[in-house]
C-alpha positions as CSV (number, residue, x, y, z in Angstrom):
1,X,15.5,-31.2,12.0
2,X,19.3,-30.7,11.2
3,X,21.1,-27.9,13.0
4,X,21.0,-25.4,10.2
5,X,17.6,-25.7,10.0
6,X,17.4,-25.1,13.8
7,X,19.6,-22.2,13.8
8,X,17.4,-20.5,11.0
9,X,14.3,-19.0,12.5
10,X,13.1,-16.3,9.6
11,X,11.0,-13.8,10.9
12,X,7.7,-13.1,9.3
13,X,6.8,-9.5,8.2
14,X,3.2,-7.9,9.6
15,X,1.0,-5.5,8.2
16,X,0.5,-2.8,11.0
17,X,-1.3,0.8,11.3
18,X,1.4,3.5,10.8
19,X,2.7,4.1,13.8
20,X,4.7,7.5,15.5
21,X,7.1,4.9,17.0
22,X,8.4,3.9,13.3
23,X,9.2,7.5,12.4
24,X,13.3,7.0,12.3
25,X,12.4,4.0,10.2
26,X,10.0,5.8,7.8
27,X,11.9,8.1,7.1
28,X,15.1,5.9,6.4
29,X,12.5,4.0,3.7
30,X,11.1,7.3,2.8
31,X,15.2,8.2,1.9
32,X,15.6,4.9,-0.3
33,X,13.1,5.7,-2.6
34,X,14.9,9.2,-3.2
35,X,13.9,12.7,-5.3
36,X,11.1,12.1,-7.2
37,X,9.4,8.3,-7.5
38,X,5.4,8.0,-5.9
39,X,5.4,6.2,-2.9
40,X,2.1,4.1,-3.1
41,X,0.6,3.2,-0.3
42,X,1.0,5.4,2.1
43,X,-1.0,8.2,1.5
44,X,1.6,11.1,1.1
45,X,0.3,14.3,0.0
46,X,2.7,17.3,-1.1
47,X,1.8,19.3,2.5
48,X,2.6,16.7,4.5
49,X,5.7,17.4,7.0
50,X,6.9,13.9,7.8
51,X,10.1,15.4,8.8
52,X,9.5,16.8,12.3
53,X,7.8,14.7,15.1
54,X,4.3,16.8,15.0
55,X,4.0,16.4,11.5
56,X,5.2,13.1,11.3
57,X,2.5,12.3,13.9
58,X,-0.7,14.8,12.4
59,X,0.0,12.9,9.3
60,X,-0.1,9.8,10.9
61,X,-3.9,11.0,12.7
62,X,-5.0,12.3,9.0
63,X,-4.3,8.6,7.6
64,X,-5.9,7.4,10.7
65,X,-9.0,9.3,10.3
66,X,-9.4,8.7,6.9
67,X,-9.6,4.8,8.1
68,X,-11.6,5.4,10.5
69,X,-15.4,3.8,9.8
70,X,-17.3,5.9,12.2
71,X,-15.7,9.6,10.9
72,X,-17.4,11.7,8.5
73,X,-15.4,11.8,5.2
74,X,-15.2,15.0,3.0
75,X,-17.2,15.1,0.1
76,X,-14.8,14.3,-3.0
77,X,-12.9,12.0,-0.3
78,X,-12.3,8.5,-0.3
79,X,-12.4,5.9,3.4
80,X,-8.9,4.5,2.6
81,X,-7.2,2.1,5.4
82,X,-3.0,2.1,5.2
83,X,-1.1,-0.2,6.3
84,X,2.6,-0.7,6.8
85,X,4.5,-3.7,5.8
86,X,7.2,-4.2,8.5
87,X,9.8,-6.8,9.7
88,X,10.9,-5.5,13.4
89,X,11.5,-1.9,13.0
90,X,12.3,-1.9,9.5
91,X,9.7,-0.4,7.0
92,X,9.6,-2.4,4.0
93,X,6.6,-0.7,2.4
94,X,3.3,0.5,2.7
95,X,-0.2,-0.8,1.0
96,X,-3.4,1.4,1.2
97,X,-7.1,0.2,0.4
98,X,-9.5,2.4,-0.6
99,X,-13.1,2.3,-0.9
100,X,-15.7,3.4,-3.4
101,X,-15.9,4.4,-6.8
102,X,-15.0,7.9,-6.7
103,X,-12.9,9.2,-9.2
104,X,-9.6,8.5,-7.6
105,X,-10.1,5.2,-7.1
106,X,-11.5,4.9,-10.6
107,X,-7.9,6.4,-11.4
108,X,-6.1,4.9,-8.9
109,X,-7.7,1.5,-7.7
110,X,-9.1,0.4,-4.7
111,X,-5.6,-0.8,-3.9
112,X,-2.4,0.6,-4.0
113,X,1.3,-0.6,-2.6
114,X,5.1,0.0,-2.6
115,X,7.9,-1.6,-1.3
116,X,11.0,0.1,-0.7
117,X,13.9,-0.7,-2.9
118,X,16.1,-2.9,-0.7
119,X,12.9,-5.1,0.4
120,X,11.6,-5.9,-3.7
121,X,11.7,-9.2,-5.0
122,X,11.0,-11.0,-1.9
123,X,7.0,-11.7,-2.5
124,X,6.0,-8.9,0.0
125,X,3.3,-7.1,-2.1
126,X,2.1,-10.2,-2.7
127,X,1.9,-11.4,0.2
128,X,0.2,-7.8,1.5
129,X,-2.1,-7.9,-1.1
130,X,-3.6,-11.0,-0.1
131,X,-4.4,-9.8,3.4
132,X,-5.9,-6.6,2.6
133,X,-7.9,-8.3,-0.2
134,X,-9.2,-10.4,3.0
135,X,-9.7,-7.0,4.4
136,X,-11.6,-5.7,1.3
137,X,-13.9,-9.2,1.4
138,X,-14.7,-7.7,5.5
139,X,-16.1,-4.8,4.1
140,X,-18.3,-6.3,1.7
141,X,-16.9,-6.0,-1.3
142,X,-17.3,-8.1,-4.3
143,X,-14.5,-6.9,-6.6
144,X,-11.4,-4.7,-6.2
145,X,-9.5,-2.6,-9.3
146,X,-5.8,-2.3,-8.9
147,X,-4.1,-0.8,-11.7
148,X,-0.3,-0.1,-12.7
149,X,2.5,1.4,-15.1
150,X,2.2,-0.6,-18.2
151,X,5.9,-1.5,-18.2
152,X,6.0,-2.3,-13.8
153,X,6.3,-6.3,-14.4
154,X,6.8,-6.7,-10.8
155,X,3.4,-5.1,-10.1
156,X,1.8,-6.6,-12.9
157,X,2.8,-10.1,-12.0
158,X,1.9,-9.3,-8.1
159,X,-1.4,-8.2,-9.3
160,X,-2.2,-11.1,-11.3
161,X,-0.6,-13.7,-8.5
162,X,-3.5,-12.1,-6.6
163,X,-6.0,-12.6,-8.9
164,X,-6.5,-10.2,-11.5
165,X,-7.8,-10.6,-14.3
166,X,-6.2,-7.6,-17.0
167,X,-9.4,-5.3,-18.0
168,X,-7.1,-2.8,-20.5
169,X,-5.0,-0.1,-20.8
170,X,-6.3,3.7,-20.0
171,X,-4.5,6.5,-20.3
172,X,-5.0,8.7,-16.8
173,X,-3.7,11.7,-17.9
174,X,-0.2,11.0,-16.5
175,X,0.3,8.1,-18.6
176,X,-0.9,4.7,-19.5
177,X,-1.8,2.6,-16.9
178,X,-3.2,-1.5,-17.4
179,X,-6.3,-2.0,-15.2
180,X,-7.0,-5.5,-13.4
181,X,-10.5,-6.4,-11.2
182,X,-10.0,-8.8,-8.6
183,X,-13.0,-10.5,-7.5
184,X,-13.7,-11.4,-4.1
């Protein structure tokens, strides 16, 4: 191995659980994205205070909850595991995967990602997709939908790297989204 190649050691990213230690960096990936744009993956609602520490961290326990196996989920609730894509203490992104067929997912997919700004074009919802798509064949599951904007190429070609095979184009009521099912 030549020297250069010695000296370069890259670092690989993870997929972790969300995690109160990460809040600085959340919030600086929370910041990139800016007024406006949906963060997928995460699981952000509208109440959520992510600013402070103690809502930073009961967010964190809702998103833990709703992963959890053995809790109770509220009727027109979804189980949905998140999981952050990091490198060190850098947030890159976030992907969530949801199960059943409720009508969110129906809307929504069974899996949803985003990667912050700075990080894109670098392979990492790809490569995030395929582990929680290893995740999704744990629980049993024999197909996943994942759906997107009709005009996000980067999603639709991250989709279809992982598999999926285009079903159409449905309007949700926000828009036109194009629907893929991965099988497992």
């Amino acid at each position: 191995m030549n020297e250069c190649a010695e000296g370069y050691r890259r670092r690989m990213p993870e997929l972790i659980a969300p995690s109160v230690r990460l809040h600085r960096a959340w919030l600086e990936a929370h910041a990139e994205w800016g007024a406006g744009p949906h963060e997928d993956g995460f699981g952000l609602g509208q109440s959520d205070d992510v600013g402070t520490p103690a809502g930073f961290a009961a967010w964190l326990a809702r998103l833990a909850k709703q992963s959890d196996p053995a809790e109770t989920i509220d009727v027109g609730r979804h189980r949905c595991t998140y999981r952050w894509i990091v490198d060190g203490d850098r947030v890159l992104g976030g992907i969530a995967l949801r199960d059943g067929d409720d009508d969110y997912v129906s809307w929504a997919g069974h899996v949803g990602y985003g990667i912050r700004p700075s990080a894109r074009r670098r392979g990492l919802a790809t490569w995030a997709l395929g582990r929680m798509l290893n995740e999704a064949r744990a629980w049993g599951l024999d197909r996943i939908l994942a759906v997107c904007a009709v005009d996000n190429a980067a999603s639709i070609k991250t989709i279809e790297h992982g598999g999926g095979v285009f079903e159409g184009v449905r309007d949700n009521g926000t828009g036109p989204l194009r629907r893929y099912w991965i099988t497992l």
